[in-house]
GUDOVEX-478163 format. One record per residue (C-alpha): residue number from 0; residue in three letters; z, x, y. Coordinates in steps of 0.5 Angstrom, whole numbers, always signed. Example, Ala and Ser with C-alpha at 12.3 -4.5 7.8 and 13.67 -1.06 7.14 Angstrom:
BEGIN
0	ALA	+16	+25	-9
1	SER	+14	+27	-2
This chain:
BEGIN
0	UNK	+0	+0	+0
1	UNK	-1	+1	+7
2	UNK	+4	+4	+12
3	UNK	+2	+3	+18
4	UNK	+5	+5	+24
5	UNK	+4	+4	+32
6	UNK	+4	+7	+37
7	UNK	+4	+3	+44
8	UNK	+6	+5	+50
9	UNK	+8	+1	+56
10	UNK	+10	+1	+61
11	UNK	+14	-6	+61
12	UNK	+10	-10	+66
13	UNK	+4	-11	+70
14	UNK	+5	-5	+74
15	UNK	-1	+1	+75
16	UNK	-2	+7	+70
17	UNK	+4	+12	+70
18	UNK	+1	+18	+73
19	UNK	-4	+22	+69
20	UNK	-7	+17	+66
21	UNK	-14	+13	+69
22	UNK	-20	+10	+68
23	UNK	-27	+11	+68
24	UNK	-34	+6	+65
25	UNK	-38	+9	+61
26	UNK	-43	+7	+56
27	UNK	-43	+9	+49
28	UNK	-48	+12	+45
29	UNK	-50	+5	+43
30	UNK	-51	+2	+49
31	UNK	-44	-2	+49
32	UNK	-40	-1	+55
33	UNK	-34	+2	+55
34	UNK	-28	+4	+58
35	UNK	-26	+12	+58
36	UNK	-18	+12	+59
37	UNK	-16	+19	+60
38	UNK	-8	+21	+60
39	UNK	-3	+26	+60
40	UNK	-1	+26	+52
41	UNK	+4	+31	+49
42	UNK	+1	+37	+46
43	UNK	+8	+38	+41
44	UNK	+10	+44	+44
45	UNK	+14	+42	+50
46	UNK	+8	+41	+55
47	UNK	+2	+35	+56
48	UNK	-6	+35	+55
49	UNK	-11	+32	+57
50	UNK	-14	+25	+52
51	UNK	-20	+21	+52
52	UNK	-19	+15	+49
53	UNK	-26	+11	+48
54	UNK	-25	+3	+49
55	UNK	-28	-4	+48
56	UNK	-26	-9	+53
57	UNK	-25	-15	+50
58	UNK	-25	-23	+54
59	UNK	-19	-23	+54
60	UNK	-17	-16	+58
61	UNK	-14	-12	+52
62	UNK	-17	-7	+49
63	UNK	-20	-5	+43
64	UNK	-20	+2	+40
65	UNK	-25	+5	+34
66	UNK	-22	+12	+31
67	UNK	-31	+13	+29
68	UNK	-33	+12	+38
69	UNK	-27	+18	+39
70	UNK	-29	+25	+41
71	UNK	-28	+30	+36
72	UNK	-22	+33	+40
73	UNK	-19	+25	+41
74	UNK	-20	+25	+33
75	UNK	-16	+32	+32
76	UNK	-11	+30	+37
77	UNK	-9	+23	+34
78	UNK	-9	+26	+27
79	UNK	-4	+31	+29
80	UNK	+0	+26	+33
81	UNK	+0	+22	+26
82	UNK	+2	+28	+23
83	UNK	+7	+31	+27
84	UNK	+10	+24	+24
85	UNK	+8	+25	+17
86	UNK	+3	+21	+17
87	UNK	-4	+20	+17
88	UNK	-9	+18	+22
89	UNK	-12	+11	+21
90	UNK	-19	+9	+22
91	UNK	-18	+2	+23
92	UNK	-19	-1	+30
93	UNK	-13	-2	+34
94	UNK	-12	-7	+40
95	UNK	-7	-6	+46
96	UNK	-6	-11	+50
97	UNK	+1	-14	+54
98	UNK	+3	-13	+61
99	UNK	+2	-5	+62
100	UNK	+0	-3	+56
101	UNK	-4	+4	+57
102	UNK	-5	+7	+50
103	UNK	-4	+8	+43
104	UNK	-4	+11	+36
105	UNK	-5	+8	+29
106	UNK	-2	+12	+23
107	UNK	-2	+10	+16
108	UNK	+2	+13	+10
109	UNK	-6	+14	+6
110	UNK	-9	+21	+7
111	UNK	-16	+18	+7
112	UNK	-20	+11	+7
113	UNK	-24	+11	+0
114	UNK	-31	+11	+3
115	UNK	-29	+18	+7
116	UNK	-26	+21	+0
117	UNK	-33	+18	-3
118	UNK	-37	+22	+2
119	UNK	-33	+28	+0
120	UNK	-29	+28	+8
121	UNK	-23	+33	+7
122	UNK	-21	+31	+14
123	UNK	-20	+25	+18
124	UNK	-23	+29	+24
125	UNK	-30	+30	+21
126	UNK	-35	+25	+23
127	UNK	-37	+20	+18
């Protein structure tokens, strides 16, 4: 079974962005317009780096994240924040929405879905 655990940070009502994060349009290799949400993220030695999160806007003004859409370095930093916790990064979508919500990570206890095993993907990082 599944172990999943996510990671939502907020800042608890409808006020702005903490300082460090920000966001731009872009268009995504598909032609579907996306957001580009960069943040000050931990860099697990005591400091902060830079992270593009790719997200969908949805109708009803939250967001949806792909872990496929994401830059290679956004991939290896969302599985290093899983694993810094024991687990795994997990490839299904994540949706953030709420009052102030401004990003997230999704992790499972799995190490790899059964179509990146298939393929002979040893990492999550690697693109499918």
């Amino acid at each position: 079974m599944f172990a999943l655990l996510l990671y939502l940070l907020s800042t608890g009502t409808g006020e702005p962005f903490p300082p460090g994060f920000s966001d731009r349009p872009g268009t995504g290799a598909d032609g579907i317009p996306v957001v580009i949400r960069t943040g000050l993220w931990p860099d697990f030695q005591g400091r902060h780096a830079w992270v593009e999160q790719v997200l969908l806007p949805n109708p009803d003004g939250s967001f949806t994240y792909q872990f496929a859409r994401q830059t290679r370095a956004t991939r290896m930093y969302h599985a290093t924040w899983c694993g810094y916790r024991g687990l795994h990064a997990d490839e299904a979508e994540l949706t953030t929405s709420g009052p102030g919500t401004y990003g997230g990570w999704s992790c499972a206890a799995t190490t790899l879905s059964p179509a990146r095993r298939a393929a002979g993907l040893a990492h999550p990082t690697e693109p499918p």
